[in-house]
N, C-alpha and C positions, 0 to 999 in steps of 0.2 A: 504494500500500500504506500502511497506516496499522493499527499496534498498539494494543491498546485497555490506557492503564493503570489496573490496576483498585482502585490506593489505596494505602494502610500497611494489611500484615497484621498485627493482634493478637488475641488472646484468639479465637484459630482461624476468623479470619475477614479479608475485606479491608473494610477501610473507609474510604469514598471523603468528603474535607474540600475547602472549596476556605475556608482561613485565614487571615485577614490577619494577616502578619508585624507585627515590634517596630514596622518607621514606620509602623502603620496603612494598606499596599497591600498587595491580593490579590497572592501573588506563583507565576509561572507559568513551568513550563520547557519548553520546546520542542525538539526533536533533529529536525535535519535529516540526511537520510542523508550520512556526509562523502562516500562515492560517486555522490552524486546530487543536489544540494543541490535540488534542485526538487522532491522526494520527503519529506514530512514523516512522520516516523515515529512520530512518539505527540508528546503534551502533556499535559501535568499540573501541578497545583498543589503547592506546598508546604506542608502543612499541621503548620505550628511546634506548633497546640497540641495537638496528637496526642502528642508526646512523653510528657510524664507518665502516657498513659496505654497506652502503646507499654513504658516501663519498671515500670508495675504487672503488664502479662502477664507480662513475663520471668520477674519475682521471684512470682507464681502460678506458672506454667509451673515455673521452677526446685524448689520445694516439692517437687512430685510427682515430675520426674524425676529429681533426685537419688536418690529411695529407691529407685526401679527397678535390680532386679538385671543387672548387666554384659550377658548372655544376651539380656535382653527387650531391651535398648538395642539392643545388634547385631541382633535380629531386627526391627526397624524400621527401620535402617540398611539392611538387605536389602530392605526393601520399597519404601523410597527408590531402590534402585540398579535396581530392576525399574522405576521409573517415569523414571529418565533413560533407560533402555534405550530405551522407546517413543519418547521425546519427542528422540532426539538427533539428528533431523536437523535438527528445529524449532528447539533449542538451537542448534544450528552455523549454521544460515540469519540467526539474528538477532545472532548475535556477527559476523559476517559485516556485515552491513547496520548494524549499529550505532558498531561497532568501526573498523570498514574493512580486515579481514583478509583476505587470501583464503579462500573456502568451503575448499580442502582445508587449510587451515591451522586453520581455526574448527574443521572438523572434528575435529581433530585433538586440541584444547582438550574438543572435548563427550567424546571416548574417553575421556580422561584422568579428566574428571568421574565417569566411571563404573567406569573402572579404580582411583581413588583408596576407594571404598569396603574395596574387601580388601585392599588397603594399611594402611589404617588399622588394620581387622581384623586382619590377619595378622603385620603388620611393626610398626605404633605402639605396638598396645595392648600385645605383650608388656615393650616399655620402662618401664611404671609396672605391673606386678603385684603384688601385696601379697608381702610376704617374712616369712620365721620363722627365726631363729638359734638353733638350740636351744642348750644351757647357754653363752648369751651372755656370763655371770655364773655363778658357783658357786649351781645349784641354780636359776635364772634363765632362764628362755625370753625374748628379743627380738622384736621385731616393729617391721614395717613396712610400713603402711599410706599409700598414697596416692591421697587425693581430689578431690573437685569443688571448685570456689572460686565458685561463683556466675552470676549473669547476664555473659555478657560481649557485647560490641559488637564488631562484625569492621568494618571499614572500609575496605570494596574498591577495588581500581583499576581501569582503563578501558582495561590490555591485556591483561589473562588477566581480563575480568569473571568467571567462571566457576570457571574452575580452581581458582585462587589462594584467592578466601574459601573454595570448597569444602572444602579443605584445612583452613582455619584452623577451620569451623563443623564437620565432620566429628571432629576430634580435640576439640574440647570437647562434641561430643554425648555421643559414644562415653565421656567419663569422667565426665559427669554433671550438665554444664552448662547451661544455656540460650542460645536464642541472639538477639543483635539483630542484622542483619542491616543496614546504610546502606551501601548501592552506591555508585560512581560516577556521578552525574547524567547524565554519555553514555552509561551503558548499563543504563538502570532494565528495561526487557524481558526481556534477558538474564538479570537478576536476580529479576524474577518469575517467570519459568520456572521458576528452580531451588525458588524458594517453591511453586509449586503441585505439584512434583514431591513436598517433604515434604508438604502439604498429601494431594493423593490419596495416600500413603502411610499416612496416619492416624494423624501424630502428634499426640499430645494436648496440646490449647489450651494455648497459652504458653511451648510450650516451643520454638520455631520464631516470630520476629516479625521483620515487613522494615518499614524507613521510609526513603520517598524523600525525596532532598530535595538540599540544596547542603552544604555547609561551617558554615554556621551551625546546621544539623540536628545534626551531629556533634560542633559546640560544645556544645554544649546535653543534649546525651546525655553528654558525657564531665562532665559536672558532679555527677553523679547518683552522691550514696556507694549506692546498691542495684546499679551495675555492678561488678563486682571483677576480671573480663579487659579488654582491650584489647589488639585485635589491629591493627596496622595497615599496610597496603600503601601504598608510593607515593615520594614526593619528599623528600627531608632537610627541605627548607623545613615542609613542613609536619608531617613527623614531629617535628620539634624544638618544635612548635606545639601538637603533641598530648602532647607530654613538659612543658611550659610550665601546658599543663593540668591536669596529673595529678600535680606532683612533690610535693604537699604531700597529696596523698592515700596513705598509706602500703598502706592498705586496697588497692588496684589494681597485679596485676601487669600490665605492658606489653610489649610483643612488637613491634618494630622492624623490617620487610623494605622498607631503602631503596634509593636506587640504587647506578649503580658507574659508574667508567671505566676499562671491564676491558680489560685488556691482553692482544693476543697477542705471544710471540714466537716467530721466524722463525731458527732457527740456521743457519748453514750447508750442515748436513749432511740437514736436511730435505725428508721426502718432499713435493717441492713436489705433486706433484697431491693429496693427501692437505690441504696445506695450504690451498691454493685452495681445494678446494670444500668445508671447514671454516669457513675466513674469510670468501668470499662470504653461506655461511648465515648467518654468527653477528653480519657488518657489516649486513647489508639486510634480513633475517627482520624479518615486522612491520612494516616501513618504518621500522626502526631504533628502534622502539618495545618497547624491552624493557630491562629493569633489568639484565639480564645482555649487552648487546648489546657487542661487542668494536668502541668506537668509536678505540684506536691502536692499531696494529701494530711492533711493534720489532723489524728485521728485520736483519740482517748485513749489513755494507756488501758485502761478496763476491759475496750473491745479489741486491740491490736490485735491480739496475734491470732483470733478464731477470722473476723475480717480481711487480713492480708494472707490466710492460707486459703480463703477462699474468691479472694480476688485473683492470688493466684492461679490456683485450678482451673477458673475459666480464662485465663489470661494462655494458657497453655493451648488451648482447643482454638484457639483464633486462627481461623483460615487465611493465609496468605499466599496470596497468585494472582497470574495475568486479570485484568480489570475485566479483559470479557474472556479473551480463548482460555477458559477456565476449566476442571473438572469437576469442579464443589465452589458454588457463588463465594466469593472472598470477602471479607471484615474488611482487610487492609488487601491493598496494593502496596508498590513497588514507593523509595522515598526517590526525589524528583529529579536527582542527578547523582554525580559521583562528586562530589563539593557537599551534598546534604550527607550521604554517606561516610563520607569522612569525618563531617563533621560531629555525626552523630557518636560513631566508634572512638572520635578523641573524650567526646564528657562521657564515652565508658571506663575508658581506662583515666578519664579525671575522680570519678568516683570510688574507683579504686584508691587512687593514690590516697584521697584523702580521708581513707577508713570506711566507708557507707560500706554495709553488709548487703551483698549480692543475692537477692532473692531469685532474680529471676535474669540472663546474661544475654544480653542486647547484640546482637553477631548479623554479621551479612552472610546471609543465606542462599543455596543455588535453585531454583527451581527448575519447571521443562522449559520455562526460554531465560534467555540469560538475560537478566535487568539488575536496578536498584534494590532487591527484596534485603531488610532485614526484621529481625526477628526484635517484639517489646521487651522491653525491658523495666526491672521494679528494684529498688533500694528502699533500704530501712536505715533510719540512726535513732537510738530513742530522743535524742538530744539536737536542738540543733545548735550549730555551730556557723560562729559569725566569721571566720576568716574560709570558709567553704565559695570556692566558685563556683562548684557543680549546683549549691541550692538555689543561687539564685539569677541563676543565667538561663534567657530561651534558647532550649535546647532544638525546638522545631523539628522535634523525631517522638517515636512512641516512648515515651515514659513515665513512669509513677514513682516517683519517692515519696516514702511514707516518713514522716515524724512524729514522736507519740507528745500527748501533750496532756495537763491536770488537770488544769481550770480553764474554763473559757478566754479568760482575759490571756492568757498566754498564749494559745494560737492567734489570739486576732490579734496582739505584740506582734509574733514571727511572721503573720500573712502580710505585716507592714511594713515589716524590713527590706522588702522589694521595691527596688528603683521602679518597677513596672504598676498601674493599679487598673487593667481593663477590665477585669471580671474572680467572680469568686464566687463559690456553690457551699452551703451551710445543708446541714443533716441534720434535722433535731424535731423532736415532736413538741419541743415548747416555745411557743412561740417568743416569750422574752429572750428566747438566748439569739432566736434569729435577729429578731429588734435591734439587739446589742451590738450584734454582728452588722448589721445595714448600715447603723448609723457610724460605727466605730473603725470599720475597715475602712481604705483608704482605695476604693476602686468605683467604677461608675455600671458597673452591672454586678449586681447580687441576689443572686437566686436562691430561695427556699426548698428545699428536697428538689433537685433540680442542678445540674452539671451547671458549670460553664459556659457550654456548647448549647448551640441554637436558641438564637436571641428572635425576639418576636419583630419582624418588620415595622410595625405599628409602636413600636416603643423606641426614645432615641437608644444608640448605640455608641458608645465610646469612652475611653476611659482618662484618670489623671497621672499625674505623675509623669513618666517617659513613653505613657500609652498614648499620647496625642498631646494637643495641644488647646481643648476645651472648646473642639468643634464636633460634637456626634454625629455620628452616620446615619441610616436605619430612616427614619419618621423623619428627625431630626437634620436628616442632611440639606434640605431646600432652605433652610438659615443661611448655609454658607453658599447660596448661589445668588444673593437680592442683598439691594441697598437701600435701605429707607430715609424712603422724603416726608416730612413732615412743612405743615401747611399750618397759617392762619389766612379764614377767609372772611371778610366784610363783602355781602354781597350786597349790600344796601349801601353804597359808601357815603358817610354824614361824618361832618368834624365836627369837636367842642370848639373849634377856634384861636385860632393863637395864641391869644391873649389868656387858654387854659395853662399854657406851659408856664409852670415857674422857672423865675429867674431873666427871663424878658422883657426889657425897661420897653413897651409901647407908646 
């Protein structure tokens, strides 16, 4: 199999560059299936000098759609969500193949993409509607008005290729914006799909542009005073890199969805089955590949050790294999390259060094085709420890470290010791201890008997600390695509007269 990539989409069309970068070499990217690595799935070139003319569509395209009334916009939005309809199995096959997710999990990603349309419609767009205060002021009508801000650039990641910018491009369509569109380099397919979805949709030149490419694409774009959003998905390291770029631009709002290392905890009085198959999802979903992924668990000394011999048990029977040419449907896939893989095997043997008891040993695995597969992995300390790298870093692979803990207030101490605060899952059948936990943790999603994982579209999404930068995603993303005007209106216009103003010798 082999995907055909068909260029940078602008000015309503694709167009295919092969460019020689800044040191003067054609530069070319290649994706091998992480499932299959004998399977190449598309190649393409970088074509750097497509930019300037990737960011003149925008600022065309933005022109025209801004002036389009609310209505028209959502009626295009619908004609968009009629074309994921058809194409979502297509969608879910190549998230699948690109990604390395299981098919019923990609699947699950293309629903979403089409479910998020009347989301947007229904639940976003009423959070910015224009408002009127009548006698605001003595005689005084008020207003408030909230608008578009211009071309913005979304900057996807490479475990929700799909979902995730969806979101971010769907909320600056809908209030007026333009979009640029730079995927993640592992899953440029994925991302044209959803381009030829707007595409046969029929939206109009410029207002819809995709450029593939690497990291220095994205340099290069975020330079450009004609961008004024900036949405970005991914890693601190490099969100810090795209804030590095952008702080002396005042012109540019930015929008931050970085990682976490979200914490579950385990009380006592916890419905363990409830628990288990919560923390199974939310440790190994993806192959631990998710910003929300619950990689420690702090658990009551009282229930450890009957809990983590049966976390383990089913941690053992987790099917791993090809996402579809499968013999037994798979939990987990393959992790996304040989950079995730390495990465992951270095915090095995960091967990080692620094004493954690090896419950369960984290290893890359062969299966019947040769890919990224390796096997979860579980650590125990009863204690934790503060000079530990392994506790408190995203590891972005399957993992559960367990810590045992006495009192409440002491897990929700260590869940705060994290430079990260995007989410965190509490276990407990009383409800004051969750209370405690809500208000006391330091994260912006926290879920009661309930993982990490799979946050409600209709609720914002986003966390503090190094998880962002105090712009949510989810519900809450059409904030960061509008600027608001505020009014005072005299529709009657009458003066007191001059002679009201003090301090006016008449």
């Amino acid at each position: 199999m082999k995907y055909e990539i068909k260029g940078n989409y602008y000015f309503g069309r694709y167009n295919i560059a092969s460019q020689k970068g800044h040191d003067g070499v054609e530069h070319f990217i290649k994706r091998e299936c992480p499932s299959d690595l004998n399977t190449l799935l598309w190649e393409m070139p970088i074509a750097y000098g497509q930019v300037p003319e990737v960011v003149e569509s925008a600022s065309e395209g933005y022109r025209f759609w801004r002036k389009l009334k609310t209505d028209e916009r959502i009626n295009f939005l619908k004609r968009y969500q009629e074309q994921l309809v058809k194409r979502k199995d297509q969608i879910a096959e190549a998230i699948s193949l690109e990604m390395g997710k299981p098919l019923w999990e990609a699947q699950g990603e293309a629903n979403s993409v089409i479910g998020k349309v009347d989301v947007t419609i229904n639940d976003s767009l009423p959070r910015v509607q224009d408002k009127e205060y009548d006698n605001i002021m003595p005689g005084i009508k008020g207003a408030l008005a909230y608008r578009s801000i211009g071309p913005a650039l979304v900057i996807g990641p490479f475990n929700f290729p799909c979902h995730l910018a969806n979101t971010q491009i769907l909320s600056a369509l809908i209030t007026g914006n333009s979009i640029i569109f730079k995927p993640s380099e592992k899953t440029a397919y994925s991302a044209q799909l959803l381009i030829d979805c707007f595409h046969e949709a029929g939206f109009p030149k410029g207002v819809i542009n995709l450029i593939q490419g690497d990291g220095e694409v994205a340099r290069r774009l975020l330079a450009y005073k004609e961008i004024k959003g900036v949405y970005f998905t991914g890693s601190k390291e490099v969100g810090l890199n795209v804030l590095k770029s952008t702080y002396t631009d005042l012109t540019k709002l930015v929008a931050l969805e970085l990682g976490g290392k979200n914490p579950g905890i385990v009380h006592h009085d916890a419905n363990v089955e409830v628990a288990l198959e919560e923390l199974i999802k939310a440790c190994f979903m993806t192959s631990g590949q998710r910003c929300t992924s619950n990689s420690i668990t702090f658990i009551h000394k009282d229930v450890a050790q009957p809990f983590i011999e049966k976390f383990h048990e089913i941690s053992k029977k987790i099917i791993i294999d090809h996402p579809i040419e499968y013999e037994k449907e798979p939990f987990m896939g393959p992790l996304v390259d040989q950079r995730a893989v390495d990465s992951y095997l270095t915090f095995m043997g960091m967990a080692k060094r620094e004493g954690f008891e090896e419950v369960m040993r984290g290893k890359q695995i062969t299966k019947n085709f040769q890919g990224y597969y390796v096997t979860p992995s579980i650590h125990f300390s009863e204690n934790w420890k503060d000079d530990s790298h392994f506790l408190t870093s995203e590891i972005f692979g399957p993992n559960c470290t367990f810590v045992c803990y006495s009192e409440i207030e002491e897990a929700i101490e260590m869940a705060n010791k994290s430079e990260f605060g995007l989410a965190a899952g509490i276990f407990t059948q009383d409800e004051n201890i969750f209370q405690k936990c809500f208000e006391d943790i330091e994260a912006g999603l926290i879920n009661w008997n309930r993982s990490t994982c799979g946050a409600s579209p209709k609720l914002p999404f986003g966390g503090l600390k190094n998880s962002g930068n105090y712009r949510p995603a989810a519900v809450a993303m059409i904030d960061s695509c509008v600027q608001q005007k505020a009014s005072l209106q005299m529709q009657e216009a009458s003066a007191s007269g001059i002679q009201s103003i003090k301090g006016i010798d008449l």
